[in-house]
N, C-alpha and C positions, 0 to 999 in steps of 0.2 A: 756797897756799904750801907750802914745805916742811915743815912740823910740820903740817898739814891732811892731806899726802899718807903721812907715816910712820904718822900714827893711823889712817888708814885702810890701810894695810898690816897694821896687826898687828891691825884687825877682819877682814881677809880672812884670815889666817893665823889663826882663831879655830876652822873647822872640823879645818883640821890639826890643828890641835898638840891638838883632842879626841878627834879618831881614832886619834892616834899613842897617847895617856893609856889610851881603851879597848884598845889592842891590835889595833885595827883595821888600822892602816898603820904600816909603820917609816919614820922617820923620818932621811934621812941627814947632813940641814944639821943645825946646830947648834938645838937647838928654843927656849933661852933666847934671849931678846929683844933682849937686848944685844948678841948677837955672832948673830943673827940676819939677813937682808936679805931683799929681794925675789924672791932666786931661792932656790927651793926644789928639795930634790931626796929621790924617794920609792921606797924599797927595796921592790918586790912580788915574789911567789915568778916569775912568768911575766913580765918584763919586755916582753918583744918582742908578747905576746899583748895586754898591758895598751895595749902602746903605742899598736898597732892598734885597738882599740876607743876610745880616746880619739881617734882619728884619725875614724873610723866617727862617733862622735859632733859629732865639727864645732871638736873640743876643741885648741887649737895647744900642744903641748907637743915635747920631745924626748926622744930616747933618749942620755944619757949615762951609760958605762962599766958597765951592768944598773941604773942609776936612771932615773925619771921626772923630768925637768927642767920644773919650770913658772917661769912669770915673769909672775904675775898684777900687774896694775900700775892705775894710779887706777881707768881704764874699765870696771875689771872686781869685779861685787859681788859679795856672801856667800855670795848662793845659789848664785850660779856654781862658787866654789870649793865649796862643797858638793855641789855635782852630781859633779865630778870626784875629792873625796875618794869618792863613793858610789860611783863608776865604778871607783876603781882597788882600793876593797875588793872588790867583787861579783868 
């Protein structure tokens, strides 16, 4: 149901929002939860470089405005977004 599929959005948005806390990634949606949603979007110094390696990795995201656009959704687990949070600090 719908309150099954929000809590597992904000356990997927669990590696973000500790990347963004270390200084790892900037973060350009809103990172409170509240005014948070499923689409994310991630400020990196090389945007178009990051993109392509997320591309290279098998990763489906986009490039919008020098953000990274992802839109992780039920199918998709923690570790996943973890790999991708690793991929776009590296």
């Amino acid at each position: 149901g719908v309150d099954a599929i929000a809590k597992h959005l904000l356990a997927l948005r669990a590696p973000l929002i500790d990347a963004t806390e270390r200084g790892r990634l900037t973060l350009s949606s809103p990172p409170d939860p509240e005014r948070g949603s499923g689409i994310w979007c991630v400020r990196v110094r090389d945007a178009a470089s990051a993109f392509g390696a997320l591309q290279a990795a098998g990763v489906v995201a986009s490039l919008r405005e020098g953000n990274i656009r992802l839109s992780p959704h039920v199918y998709n687990t923690v570790d996943e977004v973890a790999r991708v949070v690793d991929l776009l600090a590296s």
